[in-house]
C-alpha positions as CSV (number, residue, x, y, z in Angstrom):
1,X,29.2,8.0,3.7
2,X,26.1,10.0,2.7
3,X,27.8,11.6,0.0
4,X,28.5,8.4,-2.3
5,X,25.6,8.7,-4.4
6,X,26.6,12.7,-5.2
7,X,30.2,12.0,-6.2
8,X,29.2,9.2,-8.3
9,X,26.7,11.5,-9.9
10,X,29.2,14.3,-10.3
11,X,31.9,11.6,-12.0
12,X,28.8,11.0,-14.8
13,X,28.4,14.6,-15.2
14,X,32.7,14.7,-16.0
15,X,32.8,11.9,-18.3
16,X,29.9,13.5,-20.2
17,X,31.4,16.7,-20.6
18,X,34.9,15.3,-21.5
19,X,33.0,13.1,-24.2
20,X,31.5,16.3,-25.8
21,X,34.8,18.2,-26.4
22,X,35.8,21.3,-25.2
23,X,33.5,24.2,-25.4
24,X,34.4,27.1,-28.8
25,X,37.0,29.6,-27.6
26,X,35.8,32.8,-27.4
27,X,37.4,35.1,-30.2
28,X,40.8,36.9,-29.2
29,X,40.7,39.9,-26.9
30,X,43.3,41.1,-28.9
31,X,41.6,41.0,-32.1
32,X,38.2,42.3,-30.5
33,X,40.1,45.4,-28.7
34,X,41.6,46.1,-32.1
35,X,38.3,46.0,-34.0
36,X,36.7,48.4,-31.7
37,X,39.3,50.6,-31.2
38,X,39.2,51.3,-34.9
39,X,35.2,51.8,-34.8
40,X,36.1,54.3,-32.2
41,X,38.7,56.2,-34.2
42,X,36.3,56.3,-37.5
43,X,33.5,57.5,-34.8
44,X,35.6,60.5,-33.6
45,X,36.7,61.5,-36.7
46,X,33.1,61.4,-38.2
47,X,31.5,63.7,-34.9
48,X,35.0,65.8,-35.6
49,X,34.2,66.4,-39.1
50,X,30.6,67.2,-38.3
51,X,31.6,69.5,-35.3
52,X,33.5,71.7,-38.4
53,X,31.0,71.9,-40.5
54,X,28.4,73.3,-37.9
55,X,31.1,75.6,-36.6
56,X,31.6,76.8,-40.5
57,X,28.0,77.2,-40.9
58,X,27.8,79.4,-37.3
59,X,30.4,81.8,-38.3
60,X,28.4,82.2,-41.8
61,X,25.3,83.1,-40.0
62,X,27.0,85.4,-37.7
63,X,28.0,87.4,-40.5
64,X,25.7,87.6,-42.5
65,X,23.0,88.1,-40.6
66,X,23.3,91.6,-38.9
67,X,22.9,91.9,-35.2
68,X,20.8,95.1,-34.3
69,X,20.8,94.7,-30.9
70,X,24.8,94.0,-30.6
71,X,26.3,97.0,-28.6
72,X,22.7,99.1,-27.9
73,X,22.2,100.0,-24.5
74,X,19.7,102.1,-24.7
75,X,17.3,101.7,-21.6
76,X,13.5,102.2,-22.4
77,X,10.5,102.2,-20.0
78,X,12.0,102.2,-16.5
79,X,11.0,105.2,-14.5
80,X,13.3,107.5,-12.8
81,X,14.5,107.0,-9.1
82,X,16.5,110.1,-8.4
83,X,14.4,112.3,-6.4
């Protein structure tokens, strides 16, 4: 048996791992899909509320500031091709 000297080496390995204790559990996926589902809500709502407020500030701007161009189509410069 060529492998003797490997399990005996593996059964030291076991024995030192079961002396340590188990490993910490990793926290609850539960808990963790919870807590970043919630971020994501309070993200969303945060880019919604800032979407509003630049959509507000467009519409002031589009008033107030009068377009002169809007609706002229008046051609200038360009030669005549009729012959």
């Amino acid at each position: 048996m060529t492998r003797g000297n490997q399990r005996d080496l593996n059964r030291a390995r076991n024995e030192k791992k079961q002396t340590n204790g188990p490993k910490e559990k990793q926290p609850d996926f539960s808990n963790r899909s919870n807590r970043d589902a919630e971020i994501m809500r309070q993200k969303q709502q945060a880019a919604e509320e800032k979407k509003s407020q630049n959509n507000v500030s467009k519409k002031k701007a589009d008033y107030s500031s009068p377009n002169t161009n809007r609706g002229s189509n008046i051609v200038t410069n360009q030669k005549s091709t009729k012959k």
